[in-house]
Every structure is written in structure tokens, then in C-alpha cells.
C-alpha positions as a printed NumPy array, in Angstrom:
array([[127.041,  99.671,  72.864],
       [130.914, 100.557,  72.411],
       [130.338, 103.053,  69.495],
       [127.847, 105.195,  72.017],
       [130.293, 104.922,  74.791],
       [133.03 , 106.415,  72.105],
       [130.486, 108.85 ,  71.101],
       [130.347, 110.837,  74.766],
       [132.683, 113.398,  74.667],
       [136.332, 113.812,  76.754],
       [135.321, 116.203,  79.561],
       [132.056, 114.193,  80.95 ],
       [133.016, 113.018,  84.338],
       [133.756, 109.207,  84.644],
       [135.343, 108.94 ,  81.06 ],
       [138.403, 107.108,  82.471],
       [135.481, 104.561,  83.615],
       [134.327, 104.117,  80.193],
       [137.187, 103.768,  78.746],
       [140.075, 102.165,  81.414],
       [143.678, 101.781,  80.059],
       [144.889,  98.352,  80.948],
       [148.588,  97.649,  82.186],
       [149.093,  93.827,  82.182],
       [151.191,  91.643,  84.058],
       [151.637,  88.072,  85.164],
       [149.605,  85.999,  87.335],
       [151.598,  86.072,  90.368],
       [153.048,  89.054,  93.011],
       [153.494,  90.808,  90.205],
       [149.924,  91.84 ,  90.211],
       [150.166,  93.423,  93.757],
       [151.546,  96.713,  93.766],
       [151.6  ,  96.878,  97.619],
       [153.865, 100.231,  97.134],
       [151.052, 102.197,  95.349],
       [149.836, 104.724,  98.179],
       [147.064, 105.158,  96.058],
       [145.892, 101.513,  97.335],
       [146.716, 102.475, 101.043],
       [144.732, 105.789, 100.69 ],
       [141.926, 103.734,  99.699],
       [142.135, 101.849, 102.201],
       [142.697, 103.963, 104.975],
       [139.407, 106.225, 103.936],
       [137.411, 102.711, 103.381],
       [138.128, 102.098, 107.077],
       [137.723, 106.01 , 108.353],
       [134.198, 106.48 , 106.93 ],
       [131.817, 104.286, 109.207],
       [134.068, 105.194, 111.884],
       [133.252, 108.798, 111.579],
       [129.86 , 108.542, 110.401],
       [128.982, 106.904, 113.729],
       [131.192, 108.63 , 116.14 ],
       [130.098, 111.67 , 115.071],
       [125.818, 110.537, 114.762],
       [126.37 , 109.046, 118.773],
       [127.819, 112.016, 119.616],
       [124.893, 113.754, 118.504],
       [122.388, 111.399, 119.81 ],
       [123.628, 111.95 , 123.466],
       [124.918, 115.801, 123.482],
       [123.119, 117.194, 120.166],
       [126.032, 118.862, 119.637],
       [125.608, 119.737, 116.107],
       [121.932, 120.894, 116.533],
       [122.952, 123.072, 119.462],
       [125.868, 125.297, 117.052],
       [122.997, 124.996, 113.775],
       [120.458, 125.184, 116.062],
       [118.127, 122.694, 113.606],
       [118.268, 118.791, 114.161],
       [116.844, 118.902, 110.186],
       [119.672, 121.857, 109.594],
       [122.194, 119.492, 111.209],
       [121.188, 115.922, 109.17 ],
       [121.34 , 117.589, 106.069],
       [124.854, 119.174, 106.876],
       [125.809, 115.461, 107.704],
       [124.439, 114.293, 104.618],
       [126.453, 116.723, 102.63 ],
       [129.827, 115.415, 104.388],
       [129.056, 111.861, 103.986],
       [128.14 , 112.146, 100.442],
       [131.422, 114.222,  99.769],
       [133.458, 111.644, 101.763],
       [131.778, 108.644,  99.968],
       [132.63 , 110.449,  96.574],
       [136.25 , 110.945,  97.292],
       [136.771, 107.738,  98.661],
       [135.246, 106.34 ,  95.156],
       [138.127, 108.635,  93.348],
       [140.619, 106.651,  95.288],
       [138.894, 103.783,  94.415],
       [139.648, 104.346,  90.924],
       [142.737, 105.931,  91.315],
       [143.717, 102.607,  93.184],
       [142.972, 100.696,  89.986],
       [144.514, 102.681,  87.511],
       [147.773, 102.089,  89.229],
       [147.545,  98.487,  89.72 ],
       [148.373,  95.918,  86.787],
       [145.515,  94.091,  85.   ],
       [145.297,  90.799,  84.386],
       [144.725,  89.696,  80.587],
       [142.858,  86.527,  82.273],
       [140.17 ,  88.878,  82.842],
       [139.401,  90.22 ,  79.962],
       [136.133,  87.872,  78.515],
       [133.248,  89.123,  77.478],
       [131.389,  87.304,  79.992],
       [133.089,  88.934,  82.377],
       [132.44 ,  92.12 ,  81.287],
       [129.092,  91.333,  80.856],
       [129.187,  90.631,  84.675],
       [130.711,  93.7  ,  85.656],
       [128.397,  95.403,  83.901],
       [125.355,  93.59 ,  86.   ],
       [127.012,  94.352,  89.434],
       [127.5  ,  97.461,  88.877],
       [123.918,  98.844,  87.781],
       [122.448,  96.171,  90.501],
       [124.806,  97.393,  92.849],
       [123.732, 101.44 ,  91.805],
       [119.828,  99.851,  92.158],
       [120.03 ,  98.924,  95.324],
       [121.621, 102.437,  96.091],
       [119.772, 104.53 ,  94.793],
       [116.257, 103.054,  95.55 ],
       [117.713, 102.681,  99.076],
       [118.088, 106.471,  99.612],
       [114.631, 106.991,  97.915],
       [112.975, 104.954,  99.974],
       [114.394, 106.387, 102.877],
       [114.661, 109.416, 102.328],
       [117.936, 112.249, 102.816],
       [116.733, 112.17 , 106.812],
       [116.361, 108.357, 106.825],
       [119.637, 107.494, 104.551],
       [121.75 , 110.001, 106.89 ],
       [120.83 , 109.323, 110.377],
       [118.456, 111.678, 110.965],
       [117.075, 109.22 , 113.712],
       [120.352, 110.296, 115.229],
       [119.284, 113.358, 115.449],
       [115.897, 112.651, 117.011],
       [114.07 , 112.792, 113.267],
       [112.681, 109.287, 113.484],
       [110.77 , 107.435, 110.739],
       [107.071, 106.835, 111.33 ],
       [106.789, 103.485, 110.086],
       [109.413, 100.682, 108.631],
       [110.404, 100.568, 105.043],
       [109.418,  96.888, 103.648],
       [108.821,  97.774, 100.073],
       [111.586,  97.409,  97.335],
       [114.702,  97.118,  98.32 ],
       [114.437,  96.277, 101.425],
       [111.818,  93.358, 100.89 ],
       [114.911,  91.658,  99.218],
       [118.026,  92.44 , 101.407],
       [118.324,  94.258, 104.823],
       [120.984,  96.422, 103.922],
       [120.621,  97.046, 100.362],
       [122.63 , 100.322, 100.504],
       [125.928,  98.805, 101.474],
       [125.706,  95.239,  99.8  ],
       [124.935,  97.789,  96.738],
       [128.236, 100.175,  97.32 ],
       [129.762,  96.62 ,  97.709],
       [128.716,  95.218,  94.64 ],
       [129.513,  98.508,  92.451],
       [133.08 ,  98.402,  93.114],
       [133.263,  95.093,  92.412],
       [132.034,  95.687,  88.888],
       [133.963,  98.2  ,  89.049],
       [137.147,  95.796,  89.547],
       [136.271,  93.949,  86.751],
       [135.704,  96.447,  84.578],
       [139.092,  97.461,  85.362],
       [139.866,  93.345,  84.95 ],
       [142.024,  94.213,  88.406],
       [142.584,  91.657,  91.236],
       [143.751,  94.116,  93.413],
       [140.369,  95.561,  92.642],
       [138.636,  92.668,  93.319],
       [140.243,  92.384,  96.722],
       [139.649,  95.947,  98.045],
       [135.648,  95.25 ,  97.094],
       [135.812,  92.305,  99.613],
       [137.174,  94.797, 101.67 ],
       [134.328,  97.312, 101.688],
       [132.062,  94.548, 102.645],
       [134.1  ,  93.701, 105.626],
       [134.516,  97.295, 106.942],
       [130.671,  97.476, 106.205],
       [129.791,  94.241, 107.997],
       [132.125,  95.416, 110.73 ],
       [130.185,  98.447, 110.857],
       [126.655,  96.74 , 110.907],
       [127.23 ,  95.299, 113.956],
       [127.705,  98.854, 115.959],
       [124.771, 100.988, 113.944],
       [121.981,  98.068, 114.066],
       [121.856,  97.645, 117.366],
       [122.427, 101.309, 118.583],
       [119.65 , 102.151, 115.653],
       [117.087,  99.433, 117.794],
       [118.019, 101.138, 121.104],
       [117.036, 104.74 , 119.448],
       [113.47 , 103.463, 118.503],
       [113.217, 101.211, 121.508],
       [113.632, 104.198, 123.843],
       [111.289, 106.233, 121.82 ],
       [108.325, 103.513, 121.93 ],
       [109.283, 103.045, 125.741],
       [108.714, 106.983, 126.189],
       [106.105, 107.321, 124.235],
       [102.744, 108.397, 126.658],
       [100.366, 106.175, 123.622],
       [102.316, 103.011, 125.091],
       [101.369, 102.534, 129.053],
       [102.539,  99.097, 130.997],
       [ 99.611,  96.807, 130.574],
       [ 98.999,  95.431, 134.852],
       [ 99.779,  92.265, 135.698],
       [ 97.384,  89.176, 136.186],
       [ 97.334,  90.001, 139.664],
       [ 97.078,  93.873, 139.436],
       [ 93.932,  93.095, 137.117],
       [ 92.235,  90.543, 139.616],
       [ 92.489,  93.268, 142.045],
       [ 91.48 ,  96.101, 140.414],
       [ 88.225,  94.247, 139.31 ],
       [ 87.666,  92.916, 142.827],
       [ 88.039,  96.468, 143.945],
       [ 85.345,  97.808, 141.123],
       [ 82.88 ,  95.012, 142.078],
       [ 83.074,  95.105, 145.328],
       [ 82.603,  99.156, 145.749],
       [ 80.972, 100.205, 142.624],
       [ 77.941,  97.27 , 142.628],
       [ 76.031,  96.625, 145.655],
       [ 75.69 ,  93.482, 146.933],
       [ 72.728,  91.715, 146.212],
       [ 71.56 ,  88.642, 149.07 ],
       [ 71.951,  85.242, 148.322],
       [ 68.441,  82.998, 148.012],
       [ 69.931,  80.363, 150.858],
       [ 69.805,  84.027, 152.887],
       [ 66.93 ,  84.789, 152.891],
       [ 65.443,  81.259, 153.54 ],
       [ 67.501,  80.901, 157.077],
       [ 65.898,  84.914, 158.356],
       [ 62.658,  83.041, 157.35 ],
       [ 62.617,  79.932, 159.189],
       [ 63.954,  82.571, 162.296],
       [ 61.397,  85.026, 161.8  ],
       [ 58.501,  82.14 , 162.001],
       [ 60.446,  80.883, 165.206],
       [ 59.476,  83.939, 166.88 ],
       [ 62.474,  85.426, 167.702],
       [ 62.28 ,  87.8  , 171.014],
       [ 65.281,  90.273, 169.523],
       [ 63.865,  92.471, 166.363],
       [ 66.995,  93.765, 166.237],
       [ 68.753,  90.656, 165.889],
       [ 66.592,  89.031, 163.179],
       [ 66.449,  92.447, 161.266],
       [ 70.813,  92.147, 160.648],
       [ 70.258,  88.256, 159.754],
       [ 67.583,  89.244, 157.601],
       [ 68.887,  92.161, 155.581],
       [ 71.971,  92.598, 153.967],
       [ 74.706,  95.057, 154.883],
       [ 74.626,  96.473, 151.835],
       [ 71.702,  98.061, 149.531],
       [ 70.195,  95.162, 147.087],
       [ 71.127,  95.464, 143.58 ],
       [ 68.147,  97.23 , 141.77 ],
       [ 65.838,  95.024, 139.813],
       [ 67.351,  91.803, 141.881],
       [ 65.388,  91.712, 144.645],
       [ 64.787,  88.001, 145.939],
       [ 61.523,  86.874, 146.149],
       [ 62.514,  85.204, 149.98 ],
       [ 63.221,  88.789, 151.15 ],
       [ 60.101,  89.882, 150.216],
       [ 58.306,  86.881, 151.875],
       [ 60.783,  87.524, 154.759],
       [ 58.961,  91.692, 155.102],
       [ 55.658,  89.87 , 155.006],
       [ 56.112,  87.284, 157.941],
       [ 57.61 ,  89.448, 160.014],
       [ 54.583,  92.129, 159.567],
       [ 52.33 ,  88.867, 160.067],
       [ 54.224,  88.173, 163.479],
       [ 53.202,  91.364, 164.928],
       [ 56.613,  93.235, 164.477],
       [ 56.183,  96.725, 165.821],
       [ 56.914,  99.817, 164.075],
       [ 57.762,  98.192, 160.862],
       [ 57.432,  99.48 , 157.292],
       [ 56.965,  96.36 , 154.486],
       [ 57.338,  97.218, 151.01 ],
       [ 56.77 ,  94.231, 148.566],
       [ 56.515,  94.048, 144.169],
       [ 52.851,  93.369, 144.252],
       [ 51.834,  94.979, 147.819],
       [ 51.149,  98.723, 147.993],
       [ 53.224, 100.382, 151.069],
       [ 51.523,  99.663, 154.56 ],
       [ 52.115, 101.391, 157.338],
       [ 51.52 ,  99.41 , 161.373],
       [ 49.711, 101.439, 163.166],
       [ 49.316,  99.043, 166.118],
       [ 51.457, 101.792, 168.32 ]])
């Protein structure tokens, strides 16, 4: 493994990685530097990123400022991209440069240990790297910012293991990273990428949720279901207007017993008799019928009976 990381020649980028020159010192304060502006450069950046990541994506979620002077939303998330990128990249230069000017501590140097570093840092780059490729440049970048919103949730690999595999990832590179370099002072500015990160996952989730909230919430596919009420009432409404009402048995039994009576007033019996409103086709009672046929038995001028197994008859006792 050593004699192919010899064999890669000077001027390949990241050869002061593979091969780190180690400047001991003591356990103790001796270890900490705190002069180095090297470390407070780090630091600084570390902190600035997510800061103007999101100022700069809200901005552009409420004024579109960017897509108004590129006049492309994609145009402007790819311009984004590029600056976060560049910004991660230099603040992983400081990173090292951080390291190289901090003492080492001989403690550190096992081969366990660099067998560990060694794990964090390609499981760290994993989680990355598949991050972004699930995601995509739009979806890595905040292209949902920019009103470029992802049609569905990613729940494959990695995020069916954590639910922010990109940052626990950059956090678990430079600590690899720190080992590799066998620095505490490295160790302790990883633990401080995760905190500006976790710091920083408490603005972007929720602001993220109130981006795809707002678009399911305008979206003309999603209408607001009515309420219990507003759906007892709107099939009252349908029942009552679009059916016609169709006489109850007990009904047409009472017109019967009044119509055998012999009731003076036709008019009268005819409104107990008949219903206000046209019978239901094909539900007819049977006591209506028998109703027509008692009153043309009782002499009932003028009347027209129509019943299921009587042709039409016609009085003509006028």
C-alpha cells in the first residue's frame, strides 16, 4: 500500500496528504498552537459557509434575485453550485494548512489508528459523493431555492442510512483527515464542522419543509377535502333536487281509506293522495295505483287513471 503511494509522482494534487510531515510535541498546551492564523482562518470560513449558502438561497427564494440578473433559475443554481464547491475546496486547503502547522502527537501514530483514518475518510467521501449523485447538482445546491423542486424524495442509498449523509460525510473526512495528520488540534476542528453543520440543520430543514409545503398547498391537483358537515349537505342537496321523491306505502293507504269515505272535495283528496313531487320511475306503489282505481270507482269526474296492468281509460260521464 505505502510503496504505491511512493510511486505517484510530486506534482499530483494532495501529495502533502499522502505523505504528511509530522512535528511532535508533548501531550499538554504544547499541542495547541492557538497563534497559528492558519487555525483561525479555518475556522472563520468553517463558520462563514452555511451562513452564506443560506442567506444568499433565502434571498433568492423570496426576491429571485439571482435569476432576475441571469435570467435562468437553472442558470442561477448552477452558478451557486460553482461558488459553493469553490468555497468548500478552499476551506479544505485551510483545513490542511491548519494541520500542517499544528504539532503532532507521537501517541497517535498506531497502525490501528491509521487504519481508522483511513475508514473515515473513504466512508466519509461515500456518503459525499453518493449524496450529490443521488441528488443531483440542482438537488445538492438548492435548486429548490430557486423554485427547481424535486419530484419525489430520495430514500435509496445514502439516505436510507442517515438523513444528512452529505455533512456527517464532510464531517467524518476531516476527521480522518486529523488522524492521518495524528493532530489533536485536527481532531478538534472536525468536531467543529459538525457543530457549525448541526447549527446549520436547524435553519435549512425547516425552511426546506416550508418550500415544499407551500408548493403542495398551491398546487391546483391538491383541493381542501369538505368537512363532515359540508358533505351531509351537499348530498342532502343532490338527493333532495336531483331524485324525485317517491310516496311512502303508509301514504297511500290513508288517501285510500279517504277516498272510500267519500270525500265531497276532489281537490282536497287529490293533494293527500298524490305527492308533490313526480314518483321515482319504476317505484310506483302498488296503493297509489289502487288509490287511481277507487277514486274512478267512486264516480270522480273528469279523471284520467293510468295503472301497470290497466290500459288508459278515459270518463266520459261529462
Amino acid at each position: 500500500m505505502l510503496s504505491i503511494l511512493d510511486s505517484i509522482p510530486s506534482w499530483v494534487p494532495g501529495q502533502d496528504l499522502l505523505h504528511p510531515h509530522y512535528r511532535y510535541a508533548s501531550a499538554g498546551p504544547a499541542l495547541f498552537e492557538l497563534d497559528k492564523k492558519s487555525l483561525w482562518a479555518f475556522v472563520a470560513m468553517t463558520a462563514f459557509n452555511p451562513i452564506f449558502w443560506n442567506t444568499v438561497a433565502r434571498n433568492e427564494y423570496r426576491n429571485k434575485s439571482i435569476t432576475k440578473i441571469v435570467g435562468s433559475p437553472l442558470v442561477g443554481t448552477y452558478l451557486l453550485a460553482l461558488t459553493i464547491f469553490s468555497m468548500s475546496a478552499f476551506r479544505d486547503h485551510l483545513f490542511i494548512n491548519a494541520l500542517k502547522n499544528q504539532p503532532s502527537l507521537i501517541e497517535l501514530d498506531q497502525p490501528l489508528l491509521k487504519a481508522l483514518a483511513i475508514i473515515l475518510f473513504v466512508a466519509g467521501q461515500t456518503f459525499v459523493i453518493s449524496s450529490m449523485w443521488a441528488l443531483g447538482v440542482t438537488g445538492t445546491y438548492l435548486g429548490d431555492y430557486f423554485g427547481i423542486l424535486m419530484t419525489h424524495r430520495v430514500t435509496h442509498f445514502p439516505f436510507n442510512v442517515l438523513s444528512d449523509p452529505m455533512y456527517v460525510g464532510s464531517a467524518l473526512t476531516h476527521l480522518g483527515t486529523a488522524l492521518w495528520y495524528q493532530s489533536p488540534v485536527g481532531i478538534l476542528l472536525a468536531g467543529w464542522i459538525w457543530l457549525v453543520y448541526s447549527v446549520a440543520l436547524k435553519y435549512e430543514g425547516p425552511f426546506t419543509d416550508k418550500i415544499y409545503s407551500s408548493k403542495t398547498a398551491s398546487s391546483p391537483a391538491v383541493k381542501k377535502s369538505p368537512s363532515s358537515e359540508d358533505k351531509s349537505e351537499t348530498y342532502a342537496s343532490v338527493t333532495s333536487t336531483s331524485t324525485p321523491a317517491t310516496p311512502s306505502r303508509r301514504s297511500g293507504r290513508i288517501a285510500s281509506r279517504k277516498s272510500l269515505a267519500g270525500q265531497s272535495d276532489v281537490d282536497s283528496s287529490d293533494a293527500e293522495t298524490k305527492p308533490t313531487t313526480t314518483a321515482t320511475p319504476g317505484r310506483k306503489s302498488r296503493a297509489s295505483g289502487l288509490t287511481q282505481e277507487l277514486q274512478g270507482a267512486a264516480g270522480t269526474p273528469g279523471r284520467l287513471t293510468r295503472s301497470r296492468s290497466k290500459p288508459r281509460v278515459v270518463d266520459d260521464s261529462d
